[in-house]
PQR file with spaces between the fields and no chain letter, atoms N, CA, C, O and H, PARSE charges and radii, in Angstrom:
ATOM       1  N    UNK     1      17.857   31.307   -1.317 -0.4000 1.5000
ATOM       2  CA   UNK     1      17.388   30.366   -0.312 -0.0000 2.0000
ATOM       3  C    UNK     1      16.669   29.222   -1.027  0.5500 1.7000
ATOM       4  O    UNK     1      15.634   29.344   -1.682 -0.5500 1.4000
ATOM       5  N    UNK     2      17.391   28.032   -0.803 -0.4000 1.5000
ATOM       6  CA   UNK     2      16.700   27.008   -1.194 -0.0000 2.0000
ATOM       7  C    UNK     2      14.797   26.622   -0.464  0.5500 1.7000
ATOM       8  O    UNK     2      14.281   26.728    0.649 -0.5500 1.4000
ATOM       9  H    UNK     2      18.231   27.932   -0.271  0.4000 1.0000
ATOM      10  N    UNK     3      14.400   26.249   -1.585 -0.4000 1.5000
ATOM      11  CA   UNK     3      12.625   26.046   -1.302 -0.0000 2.0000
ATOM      12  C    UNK     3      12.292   24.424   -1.010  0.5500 1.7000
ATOM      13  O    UNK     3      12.527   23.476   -1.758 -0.5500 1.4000
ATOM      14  H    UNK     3      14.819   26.163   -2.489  0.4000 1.0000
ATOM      15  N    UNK     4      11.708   24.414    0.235 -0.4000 1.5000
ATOM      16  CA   UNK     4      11.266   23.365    0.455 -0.0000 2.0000
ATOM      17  C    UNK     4      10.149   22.722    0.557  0.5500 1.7000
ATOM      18  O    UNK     4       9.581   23.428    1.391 -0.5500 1.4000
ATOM      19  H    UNK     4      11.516   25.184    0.843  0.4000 1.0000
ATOM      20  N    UNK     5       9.113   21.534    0.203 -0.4000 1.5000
ATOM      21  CA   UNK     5       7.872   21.415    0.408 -0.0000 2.0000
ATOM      22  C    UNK     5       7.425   20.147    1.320  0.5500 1.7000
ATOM      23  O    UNK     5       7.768   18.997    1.047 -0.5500 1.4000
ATOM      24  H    UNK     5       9.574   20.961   -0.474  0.4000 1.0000
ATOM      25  N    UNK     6       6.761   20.431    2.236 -0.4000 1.5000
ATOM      26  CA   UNK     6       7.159   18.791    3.049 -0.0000 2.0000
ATOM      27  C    UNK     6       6.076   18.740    3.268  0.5500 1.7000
ATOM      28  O    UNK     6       5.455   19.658    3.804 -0.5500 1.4000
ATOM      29  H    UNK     6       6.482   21.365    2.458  0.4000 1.0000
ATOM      30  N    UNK     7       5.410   17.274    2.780 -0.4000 1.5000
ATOM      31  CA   UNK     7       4.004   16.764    2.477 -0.0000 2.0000
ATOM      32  C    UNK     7       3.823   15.791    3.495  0.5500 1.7000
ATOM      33  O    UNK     7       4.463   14.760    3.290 -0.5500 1.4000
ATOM      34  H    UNK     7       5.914   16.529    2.344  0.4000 1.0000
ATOM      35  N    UNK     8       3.205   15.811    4.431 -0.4000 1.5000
ATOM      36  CA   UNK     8       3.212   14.782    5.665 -0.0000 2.0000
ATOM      37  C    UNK     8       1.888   14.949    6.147  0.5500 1.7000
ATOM      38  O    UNK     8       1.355   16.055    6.239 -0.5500 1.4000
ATOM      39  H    UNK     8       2.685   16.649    4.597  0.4000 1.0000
ATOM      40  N    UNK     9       1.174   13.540    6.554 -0.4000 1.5000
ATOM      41  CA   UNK     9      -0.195   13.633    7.120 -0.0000 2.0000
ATOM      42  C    UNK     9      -0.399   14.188    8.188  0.5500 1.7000
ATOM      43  O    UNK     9      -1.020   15.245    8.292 -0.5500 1.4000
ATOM      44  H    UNK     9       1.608   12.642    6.479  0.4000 1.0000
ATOM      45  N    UNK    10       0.147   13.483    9.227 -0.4000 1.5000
ATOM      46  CA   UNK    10       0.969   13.701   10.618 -0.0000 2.0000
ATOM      47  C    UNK    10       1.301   15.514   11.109  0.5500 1.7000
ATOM      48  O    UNK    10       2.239   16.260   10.829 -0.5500 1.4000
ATOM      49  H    UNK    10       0.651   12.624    9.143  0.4000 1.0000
ATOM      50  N    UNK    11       0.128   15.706   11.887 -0.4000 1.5000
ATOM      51  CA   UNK    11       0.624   16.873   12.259 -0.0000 2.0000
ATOM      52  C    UNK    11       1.608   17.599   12.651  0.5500 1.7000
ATOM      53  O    UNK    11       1.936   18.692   12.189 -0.5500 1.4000
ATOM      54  H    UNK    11      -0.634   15.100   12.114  0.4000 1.0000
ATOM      55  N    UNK    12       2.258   16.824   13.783 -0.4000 1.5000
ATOM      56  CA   UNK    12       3.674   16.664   14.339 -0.0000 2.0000
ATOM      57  C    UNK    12       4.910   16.547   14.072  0.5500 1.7000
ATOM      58  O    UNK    12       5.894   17.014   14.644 -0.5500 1.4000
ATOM      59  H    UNK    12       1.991   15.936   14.158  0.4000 1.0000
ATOM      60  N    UNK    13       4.778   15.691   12.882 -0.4000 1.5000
ATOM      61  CA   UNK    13       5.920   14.869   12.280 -0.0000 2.0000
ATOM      62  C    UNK    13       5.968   16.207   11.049  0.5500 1.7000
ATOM      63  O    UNK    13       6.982   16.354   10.367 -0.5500 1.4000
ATOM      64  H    UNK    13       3.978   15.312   12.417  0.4000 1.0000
ATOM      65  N    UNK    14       5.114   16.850   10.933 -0.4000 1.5000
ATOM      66  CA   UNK    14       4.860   18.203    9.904 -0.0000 2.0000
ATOM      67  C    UNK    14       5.737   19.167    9.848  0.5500 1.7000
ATOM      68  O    UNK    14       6.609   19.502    9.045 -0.5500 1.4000
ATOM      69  H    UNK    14       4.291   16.731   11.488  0.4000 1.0000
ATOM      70  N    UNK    15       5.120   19.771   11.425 -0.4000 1.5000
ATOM      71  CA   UNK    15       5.822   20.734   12.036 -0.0000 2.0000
ATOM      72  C    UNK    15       7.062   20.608   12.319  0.5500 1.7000
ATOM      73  O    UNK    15       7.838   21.500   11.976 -0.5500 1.4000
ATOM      74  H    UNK    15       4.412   19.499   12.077  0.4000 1.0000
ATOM      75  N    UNK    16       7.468   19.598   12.931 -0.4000 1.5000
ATOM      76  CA   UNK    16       8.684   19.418   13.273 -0.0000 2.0000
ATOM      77  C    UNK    16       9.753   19.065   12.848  0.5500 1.7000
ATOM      78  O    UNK    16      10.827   18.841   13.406 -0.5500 1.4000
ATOM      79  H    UNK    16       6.838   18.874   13.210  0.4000 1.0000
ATOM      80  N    UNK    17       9.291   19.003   11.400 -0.4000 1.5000
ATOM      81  CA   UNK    17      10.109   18.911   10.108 -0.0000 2.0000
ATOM      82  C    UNK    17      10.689   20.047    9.512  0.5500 1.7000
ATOM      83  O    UNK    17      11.864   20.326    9.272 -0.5500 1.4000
ATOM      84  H    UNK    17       8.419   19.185   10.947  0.4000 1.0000
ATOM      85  N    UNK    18       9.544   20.695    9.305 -0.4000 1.5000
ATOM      86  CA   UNK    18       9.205   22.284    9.061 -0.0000 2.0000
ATOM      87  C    UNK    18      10.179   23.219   10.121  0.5500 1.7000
ATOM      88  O    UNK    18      11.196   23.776    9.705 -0.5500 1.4000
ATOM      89  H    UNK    18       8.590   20.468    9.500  0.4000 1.0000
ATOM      90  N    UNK    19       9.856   23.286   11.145 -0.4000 1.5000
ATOM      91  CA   UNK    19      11.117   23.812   12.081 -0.0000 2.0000
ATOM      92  C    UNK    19      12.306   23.325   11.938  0.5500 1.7000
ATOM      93  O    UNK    19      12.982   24.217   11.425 -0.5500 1.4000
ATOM      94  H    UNK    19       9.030   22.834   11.483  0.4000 1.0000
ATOM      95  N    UNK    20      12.921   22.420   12.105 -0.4000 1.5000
ATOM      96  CA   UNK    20      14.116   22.143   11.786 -0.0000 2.0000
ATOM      97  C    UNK    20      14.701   22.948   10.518  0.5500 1.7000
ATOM      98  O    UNK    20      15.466   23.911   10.452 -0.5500 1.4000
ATOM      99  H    UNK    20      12.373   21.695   12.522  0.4000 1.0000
ATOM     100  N    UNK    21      14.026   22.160    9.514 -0.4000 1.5000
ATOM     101  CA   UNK    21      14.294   23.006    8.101 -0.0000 2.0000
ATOM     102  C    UNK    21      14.553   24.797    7.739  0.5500 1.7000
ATOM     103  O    UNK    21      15.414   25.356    7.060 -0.5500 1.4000
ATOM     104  H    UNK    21      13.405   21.378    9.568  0.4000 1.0000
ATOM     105  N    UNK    22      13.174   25.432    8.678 -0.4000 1.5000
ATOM     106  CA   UNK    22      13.665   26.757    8.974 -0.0000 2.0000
ATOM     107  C    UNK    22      14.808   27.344    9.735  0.5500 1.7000
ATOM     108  O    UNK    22      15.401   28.321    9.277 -0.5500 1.4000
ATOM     109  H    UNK    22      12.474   24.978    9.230  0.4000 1.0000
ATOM     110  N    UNK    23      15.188   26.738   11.006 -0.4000 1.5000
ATOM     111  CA   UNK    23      16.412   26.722   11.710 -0.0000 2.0000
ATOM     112  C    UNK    23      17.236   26.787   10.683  0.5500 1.7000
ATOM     113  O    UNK    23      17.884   27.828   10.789 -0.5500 1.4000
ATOM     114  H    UNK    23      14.706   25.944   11.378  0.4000 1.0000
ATOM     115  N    UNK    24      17.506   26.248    9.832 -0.4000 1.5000
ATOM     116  CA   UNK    24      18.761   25.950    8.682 -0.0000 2.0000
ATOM     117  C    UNK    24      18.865   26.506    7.589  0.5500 1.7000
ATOM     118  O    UNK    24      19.637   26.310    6.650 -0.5500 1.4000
ATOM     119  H    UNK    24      16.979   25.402    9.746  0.4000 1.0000
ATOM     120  N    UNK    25      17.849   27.393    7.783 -0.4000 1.5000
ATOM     121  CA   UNK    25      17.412   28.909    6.873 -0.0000 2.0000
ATOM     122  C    UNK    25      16.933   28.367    5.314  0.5500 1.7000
ATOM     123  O    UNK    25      17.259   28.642    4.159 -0.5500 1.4000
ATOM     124  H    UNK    25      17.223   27.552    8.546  0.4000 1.0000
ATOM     125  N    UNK    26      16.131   27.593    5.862 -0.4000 1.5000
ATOM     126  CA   UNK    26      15.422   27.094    4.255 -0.0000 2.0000
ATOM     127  C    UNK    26      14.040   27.922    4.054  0.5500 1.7000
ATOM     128  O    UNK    26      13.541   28.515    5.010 -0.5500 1.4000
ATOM     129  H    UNK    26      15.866   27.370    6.800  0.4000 1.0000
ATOM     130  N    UNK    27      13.406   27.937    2.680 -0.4000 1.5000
ATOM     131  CA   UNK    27      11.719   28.335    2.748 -0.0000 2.0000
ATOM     132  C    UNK    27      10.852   27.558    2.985  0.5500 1.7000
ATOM     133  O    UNK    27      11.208   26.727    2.150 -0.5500 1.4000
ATOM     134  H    UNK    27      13.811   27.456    1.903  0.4000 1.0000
ATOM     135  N    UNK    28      10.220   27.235    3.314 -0.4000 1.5000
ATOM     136  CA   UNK    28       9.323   25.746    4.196 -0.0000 2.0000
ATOM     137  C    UNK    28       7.703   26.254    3.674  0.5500 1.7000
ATOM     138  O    UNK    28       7.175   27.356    3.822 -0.5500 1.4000
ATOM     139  H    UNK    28       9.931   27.909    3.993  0.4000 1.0000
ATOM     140  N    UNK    29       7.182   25.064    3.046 -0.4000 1.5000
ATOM     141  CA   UNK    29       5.744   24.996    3.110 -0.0000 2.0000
ATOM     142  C    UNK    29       5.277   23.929    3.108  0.5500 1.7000
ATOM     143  O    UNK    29       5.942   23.112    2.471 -0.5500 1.4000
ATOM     144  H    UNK    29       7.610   24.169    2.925  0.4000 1.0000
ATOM     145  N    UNK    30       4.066   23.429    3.723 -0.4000 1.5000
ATOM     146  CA   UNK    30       3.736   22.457    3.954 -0.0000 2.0000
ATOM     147  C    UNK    30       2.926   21.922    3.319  0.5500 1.7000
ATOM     148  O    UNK    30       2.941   22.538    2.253 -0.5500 1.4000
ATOM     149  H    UNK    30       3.526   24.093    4.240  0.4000 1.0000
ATOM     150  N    UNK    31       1.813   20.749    3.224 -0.4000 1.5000
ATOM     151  CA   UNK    31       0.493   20.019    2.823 -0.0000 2.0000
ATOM     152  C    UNK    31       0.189   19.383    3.876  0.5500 1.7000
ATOM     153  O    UNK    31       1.177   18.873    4.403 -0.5500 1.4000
ATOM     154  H    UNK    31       1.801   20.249    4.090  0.4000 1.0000
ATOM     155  N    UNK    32      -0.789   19.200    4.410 -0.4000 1.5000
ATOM     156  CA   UNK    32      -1.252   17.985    5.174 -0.0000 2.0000
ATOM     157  C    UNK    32      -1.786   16.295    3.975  0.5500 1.7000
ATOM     158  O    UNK    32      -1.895   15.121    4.330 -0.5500 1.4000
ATOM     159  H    UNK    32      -1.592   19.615    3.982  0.4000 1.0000
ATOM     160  N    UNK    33      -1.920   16.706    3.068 -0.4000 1.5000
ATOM     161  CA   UNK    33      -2.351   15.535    1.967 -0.0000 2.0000
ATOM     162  C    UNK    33      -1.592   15.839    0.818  0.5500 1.7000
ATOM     163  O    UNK    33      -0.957   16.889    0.720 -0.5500 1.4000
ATOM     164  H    UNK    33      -1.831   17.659    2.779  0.4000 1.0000
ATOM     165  N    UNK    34      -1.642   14.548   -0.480 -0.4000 1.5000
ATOM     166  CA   UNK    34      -1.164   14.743   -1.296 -0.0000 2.0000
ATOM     167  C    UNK    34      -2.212   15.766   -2.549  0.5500 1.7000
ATOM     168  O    UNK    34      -1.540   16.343   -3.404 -0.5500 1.4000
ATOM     169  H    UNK    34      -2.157   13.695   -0.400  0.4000 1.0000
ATOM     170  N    UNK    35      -3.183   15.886   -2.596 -0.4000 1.5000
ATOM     171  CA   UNK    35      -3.685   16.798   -3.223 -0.0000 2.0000
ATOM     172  C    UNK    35      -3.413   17.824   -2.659  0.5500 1.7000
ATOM     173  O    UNK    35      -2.941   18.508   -3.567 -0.5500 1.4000
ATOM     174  H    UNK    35      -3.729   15.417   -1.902  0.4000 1.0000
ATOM     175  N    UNK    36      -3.384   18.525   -1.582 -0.4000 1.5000
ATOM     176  CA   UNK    36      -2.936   20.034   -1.320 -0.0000 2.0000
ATOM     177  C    UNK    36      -1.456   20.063   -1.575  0.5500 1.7000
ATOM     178  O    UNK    36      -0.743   21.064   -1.643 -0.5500 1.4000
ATOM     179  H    UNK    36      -3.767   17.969   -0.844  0.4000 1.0000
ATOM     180  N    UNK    37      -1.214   19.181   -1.666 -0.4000 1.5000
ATOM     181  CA   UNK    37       0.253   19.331   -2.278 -0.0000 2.0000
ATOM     182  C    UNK    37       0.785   19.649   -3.157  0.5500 1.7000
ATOM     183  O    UNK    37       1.758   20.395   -3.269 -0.5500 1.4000
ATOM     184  H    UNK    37      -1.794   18.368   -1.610  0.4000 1.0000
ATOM     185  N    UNK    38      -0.064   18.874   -4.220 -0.4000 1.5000
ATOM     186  CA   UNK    38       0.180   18.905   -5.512 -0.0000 2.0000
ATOM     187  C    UNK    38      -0.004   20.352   -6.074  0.5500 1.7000
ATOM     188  O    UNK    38       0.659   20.855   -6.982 -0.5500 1.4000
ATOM     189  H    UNK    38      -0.855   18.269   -4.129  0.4000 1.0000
ATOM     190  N    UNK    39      -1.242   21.055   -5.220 -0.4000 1.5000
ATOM     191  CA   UNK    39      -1.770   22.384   -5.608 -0.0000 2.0000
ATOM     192  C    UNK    39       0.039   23.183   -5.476  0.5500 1.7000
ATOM     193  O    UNK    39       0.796   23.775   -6.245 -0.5500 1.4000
ATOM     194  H    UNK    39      -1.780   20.647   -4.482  0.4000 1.0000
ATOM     195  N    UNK    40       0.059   22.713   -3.945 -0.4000 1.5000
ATOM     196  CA   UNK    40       1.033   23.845   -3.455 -0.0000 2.0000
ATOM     197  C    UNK    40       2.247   23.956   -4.442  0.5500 1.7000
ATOM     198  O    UNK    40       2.727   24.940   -5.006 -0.5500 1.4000
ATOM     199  H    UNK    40      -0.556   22.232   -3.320  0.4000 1.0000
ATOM     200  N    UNK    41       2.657   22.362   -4.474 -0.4000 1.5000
ATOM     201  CA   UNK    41       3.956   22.491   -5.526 -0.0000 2.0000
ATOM     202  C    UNK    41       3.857   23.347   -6.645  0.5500 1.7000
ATOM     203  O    UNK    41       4.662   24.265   -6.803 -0.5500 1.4000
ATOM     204  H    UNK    41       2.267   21.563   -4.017  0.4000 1.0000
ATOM     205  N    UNK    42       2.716   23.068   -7.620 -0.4000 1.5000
ATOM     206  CA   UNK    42       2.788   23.989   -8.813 -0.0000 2.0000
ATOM     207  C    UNK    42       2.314   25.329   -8.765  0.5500 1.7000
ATOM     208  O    UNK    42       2.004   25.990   -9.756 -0.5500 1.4000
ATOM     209  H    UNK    42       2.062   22.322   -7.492  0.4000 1.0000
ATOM     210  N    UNK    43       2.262   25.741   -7.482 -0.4000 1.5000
ATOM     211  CA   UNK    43       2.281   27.479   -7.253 -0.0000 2.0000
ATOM     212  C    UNK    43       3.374   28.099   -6.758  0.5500 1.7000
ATOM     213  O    UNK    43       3.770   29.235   -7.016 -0.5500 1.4000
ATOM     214  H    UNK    43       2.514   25.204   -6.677  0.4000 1.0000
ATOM     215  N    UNK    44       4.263   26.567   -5.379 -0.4000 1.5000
ATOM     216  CA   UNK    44       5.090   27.143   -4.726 -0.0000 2.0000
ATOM     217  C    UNK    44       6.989   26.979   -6.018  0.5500 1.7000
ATOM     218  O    UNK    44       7.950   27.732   -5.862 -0.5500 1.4000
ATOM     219  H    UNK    44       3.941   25.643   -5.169  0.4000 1.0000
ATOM     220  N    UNK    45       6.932   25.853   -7.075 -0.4000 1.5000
ATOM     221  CA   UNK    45       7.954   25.617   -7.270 -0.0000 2.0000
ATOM     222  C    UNK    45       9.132   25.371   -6.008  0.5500 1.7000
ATOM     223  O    UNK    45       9.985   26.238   -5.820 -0.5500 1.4000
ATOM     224  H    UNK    45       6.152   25.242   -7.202  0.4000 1.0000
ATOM     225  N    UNK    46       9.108   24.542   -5.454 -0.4000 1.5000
ATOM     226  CA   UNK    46       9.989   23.691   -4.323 -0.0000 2.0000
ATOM     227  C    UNK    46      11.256   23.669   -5.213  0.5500 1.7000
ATOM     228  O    UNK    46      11.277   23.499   -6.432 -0.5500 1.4000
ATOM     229  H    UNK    46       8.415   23.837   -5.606  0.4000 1.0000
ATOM     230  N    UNK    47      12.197   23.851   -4.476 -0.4000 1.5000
ATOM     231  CA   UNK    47      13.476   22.895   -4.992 -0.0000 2.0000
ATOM     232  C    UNK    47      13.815   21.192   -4.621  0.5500 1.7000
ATOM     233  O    UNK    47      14.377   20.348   -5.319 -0.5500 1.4000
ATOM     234  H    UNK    47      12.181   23.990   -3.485  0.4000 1.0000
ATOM     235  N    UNK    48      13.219   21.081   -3.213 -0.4000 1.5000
ATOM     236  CA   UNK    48      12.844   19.537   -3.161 -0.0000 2.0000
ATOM     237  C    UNK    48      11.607   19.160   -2.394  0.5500 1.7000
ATOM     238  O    UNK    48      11.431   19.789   -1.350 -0.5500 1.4000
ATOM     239  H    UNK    48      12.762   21.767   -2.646  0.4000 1.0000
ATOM     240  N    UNK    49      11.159   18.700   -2.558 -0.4000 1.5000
ATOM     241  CA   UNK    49       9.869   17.868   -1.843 -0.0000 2.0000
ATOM     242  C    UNK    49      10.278   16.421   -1.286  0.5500 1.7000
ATOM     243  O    UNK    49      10.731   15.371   -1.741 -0.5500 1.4000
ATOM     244  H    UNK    49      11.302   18.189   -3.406  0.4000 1.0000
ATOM     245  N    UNK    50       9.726   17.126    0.382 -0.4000 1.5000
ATOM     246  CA   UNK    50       9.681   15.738    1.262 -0.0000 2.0000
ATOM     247  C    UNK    50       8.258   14.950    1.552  0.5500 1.7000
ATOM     248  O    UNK    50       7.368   15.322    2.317 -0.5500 1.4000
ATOM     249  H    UNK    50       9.358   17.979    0.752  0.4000 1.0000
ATOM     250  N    UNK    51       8.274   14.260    1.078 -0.4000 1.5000
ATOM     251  CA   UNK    51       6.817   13.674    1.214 -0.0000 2.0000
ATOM     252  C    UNK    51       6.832   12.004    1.522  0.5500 1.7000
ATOM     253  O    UNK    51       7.538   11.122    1.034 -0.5500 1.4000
ATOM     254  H    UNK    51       8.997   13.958    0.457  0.4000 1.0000
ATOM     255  N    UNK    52       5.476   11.931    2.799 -0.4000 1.5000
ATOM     256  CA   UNK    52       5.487   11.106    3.207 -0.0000 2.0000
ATOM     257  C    UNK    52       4.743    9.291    1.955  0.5500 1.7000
ATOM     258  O    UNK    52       3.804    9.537    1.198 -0.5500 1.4000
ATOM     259  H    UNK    52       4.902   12.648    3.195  0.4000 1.0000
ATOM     260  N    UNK    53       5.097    8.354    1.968 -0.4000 1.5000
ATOM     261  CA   UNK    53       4.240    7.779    1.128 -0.0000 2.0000
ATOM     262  C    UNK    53       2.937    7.046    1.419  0.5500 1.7000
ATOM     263  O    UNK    53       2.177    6.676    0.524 -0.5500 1.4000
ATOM     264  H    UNK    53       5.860    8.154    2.583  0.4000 1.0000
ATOM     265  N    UNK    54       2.730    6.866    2.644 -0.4000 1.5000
ATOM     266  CA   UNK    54       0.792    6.675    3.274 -0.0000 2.0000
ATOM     267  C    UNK    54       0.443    7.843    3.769  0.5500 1.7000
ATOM     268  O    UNK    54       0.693    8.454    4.808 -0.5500 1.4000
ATOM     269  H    UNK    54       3.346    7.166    3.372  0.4000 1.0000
ATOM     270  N    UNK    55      -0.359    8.088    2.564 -0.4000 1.5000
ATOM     271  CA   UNK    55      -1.776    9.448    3.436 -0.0000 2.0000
ATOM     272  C    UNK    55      -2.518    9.146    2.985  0.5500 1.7000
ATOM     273  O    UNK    55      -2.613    8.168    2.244 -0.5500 1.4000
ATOM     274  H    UNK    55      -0.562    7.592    1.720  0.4000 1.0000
ATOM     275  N    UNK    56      -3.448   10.050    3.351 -0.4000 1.5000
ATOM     276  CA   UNK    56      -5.187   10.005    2.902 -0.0000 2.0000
ATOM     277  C    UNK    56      -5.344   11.095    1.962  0.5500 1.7000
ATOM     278  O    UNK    56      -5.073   12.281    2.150 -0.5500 1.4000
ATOM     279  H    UNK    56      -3.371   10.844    3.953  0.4000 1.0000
ATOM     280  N    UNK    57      -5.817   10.540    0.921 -0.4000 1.5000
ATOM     281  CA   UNK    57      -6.830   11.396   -0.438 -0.0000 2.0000
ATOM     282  C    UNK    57      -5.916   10.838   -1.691  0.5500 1.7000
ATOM     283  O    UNK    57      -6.428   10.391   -2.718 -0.5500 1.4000
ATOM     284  H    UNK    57      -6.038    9.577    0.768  0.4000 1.0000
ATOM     285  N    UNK    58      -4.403   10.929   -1.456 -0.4000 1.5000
ATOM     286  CA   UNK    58      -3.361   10.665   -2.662 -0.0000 2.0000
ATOM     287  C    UNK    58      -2.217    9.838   -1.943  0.5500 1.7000
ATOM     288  O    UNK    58      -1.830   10.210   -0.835 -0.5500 1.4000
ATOM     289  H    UNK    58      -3.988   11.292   -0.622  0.4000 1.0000
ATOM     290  N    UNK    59      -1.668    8.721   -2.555 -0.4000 1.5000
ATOM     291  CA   UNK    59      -0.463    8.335   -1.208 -0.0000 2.0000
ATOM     292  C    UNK    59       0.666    9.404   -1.931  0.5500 1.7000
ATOM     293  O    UNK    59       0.377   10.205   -2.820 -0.5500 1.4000
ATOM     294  H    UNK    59      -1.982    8.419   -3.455  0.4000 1.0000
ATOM     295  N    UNK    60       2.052    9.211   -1.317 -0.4000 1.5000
ATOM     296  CA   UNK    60       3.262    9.480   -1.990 -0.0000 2.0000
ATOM     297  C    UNK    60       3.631    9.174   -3.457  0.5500 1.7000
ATOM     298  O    UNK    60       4.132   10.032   -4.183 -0.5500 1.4000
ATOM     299  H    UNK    60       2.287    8.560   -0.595  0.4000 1.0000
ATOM     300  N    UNK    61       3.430    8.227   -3.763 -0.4000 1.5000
ATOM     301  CA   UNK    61       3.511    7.721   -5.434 -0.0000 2.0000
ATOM     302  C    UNK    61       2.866    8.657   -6.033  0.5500 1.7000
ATOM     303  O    UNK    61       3.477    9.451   -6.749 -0.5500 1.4000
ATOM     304  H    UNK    61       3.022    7.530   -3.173  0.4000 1.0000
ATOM     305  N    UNK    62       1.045    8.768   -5.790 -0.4000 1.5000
ATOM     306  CA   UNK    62       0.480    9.614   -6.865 -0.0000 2.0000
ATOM     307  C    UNK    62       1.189   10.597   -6.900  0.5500 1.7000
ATOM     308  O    UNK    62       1.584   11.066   -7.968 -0.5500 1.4000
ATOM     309  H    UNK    62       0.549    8.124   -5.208  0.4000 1.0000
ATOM     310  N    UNK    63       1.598   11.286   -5.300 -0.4000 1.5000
ATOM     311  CA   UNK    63       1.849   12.746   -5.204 -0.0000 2.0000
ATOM     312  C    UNK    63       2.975   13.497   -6.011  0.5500 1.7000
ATOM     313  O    UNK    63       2.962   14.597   -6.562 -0.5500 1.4000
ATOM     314  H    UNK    63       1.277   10.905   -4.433  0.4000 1.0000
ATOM     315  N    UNK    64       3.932   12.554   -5.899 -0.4000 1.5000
ATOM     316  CA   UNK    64       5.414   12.676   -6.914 -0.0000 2.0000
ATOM     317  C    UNK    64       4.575   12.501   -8.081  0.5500 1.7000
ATOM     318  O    UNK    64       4.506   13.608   -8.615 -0.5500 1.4000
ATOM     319  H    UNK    64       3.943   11.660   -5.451  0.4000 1.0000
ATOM     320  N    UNK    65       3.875   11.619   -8.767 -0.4000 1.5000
ATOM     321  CA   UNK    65       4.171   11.670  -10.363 -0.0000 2.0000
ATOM     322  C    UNK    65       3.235   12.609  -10.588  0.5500 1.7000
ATOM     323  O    UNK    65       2.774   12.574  -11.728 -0.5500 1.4000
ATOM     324  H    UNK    65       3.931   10.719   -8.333  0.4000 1.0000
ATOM     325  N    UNK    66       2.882   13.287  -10.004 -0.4000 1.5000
ATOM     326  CA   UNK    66       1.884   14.929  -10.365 -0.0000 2.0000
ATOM     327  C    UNK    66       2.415   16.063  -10.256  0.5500 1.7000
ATOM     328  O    UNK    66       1.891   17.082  -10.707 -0.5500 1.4000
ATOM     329  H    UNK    66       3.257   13.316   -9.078  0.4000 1.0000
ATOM     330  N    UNK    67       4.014   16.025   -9.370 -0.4000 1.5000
ATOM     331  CA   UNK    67       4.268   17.330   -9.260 -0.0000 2.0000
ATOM     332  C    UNK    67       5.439   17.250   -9.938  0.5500 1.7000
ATOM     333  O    UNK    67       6.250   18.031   -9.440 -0.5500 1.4000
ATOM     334  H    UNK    67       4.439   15.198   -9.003  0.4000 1.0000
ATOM     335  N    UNK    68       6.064   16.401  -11.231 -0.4000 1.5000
ATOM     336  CA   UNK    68       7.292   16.197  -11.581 -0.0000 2.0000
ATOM     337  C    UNK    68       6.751   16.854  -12.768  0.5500 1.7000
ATOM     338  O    UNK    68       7.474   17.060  -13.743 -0.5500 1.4000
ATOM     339  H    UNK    68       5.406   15.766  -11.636  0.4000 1.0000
């Protein structure tokens, strides 16, 4: 099963990402910011990361060049 990590501020836009993705039998974990992200990636190893590029604490830019 492919691993997924979807980094989105947006509560909604989170979840409902996240569901879809499970429907389609993926592993789904989330962040609400790009620092919990960054944590998550290098514990969870994702096969891709969806991430939004305006949040609060880290945008998208930082968040990618920390978890590559």
């Amino acid at each position: 099963m492919d691993k997924i990590l979807v980094i989105e501020d947006e509560k909604n836009l989170r979840d409902t990402i996240k569901e879809i993705l499970e429907l389609n039998l993926y592993d789904v974990k989330t962040a609400e910011n790009g620092l919990i992200g960054v944590a998550k990636a290098l514990q969870f190893k994702p096969d891709i990361i969806i991430c939004d590029v305006m949040m609060p604490e880290m945008d998208g830019y930082e968040t990618v060049s920390y978890t590559h």
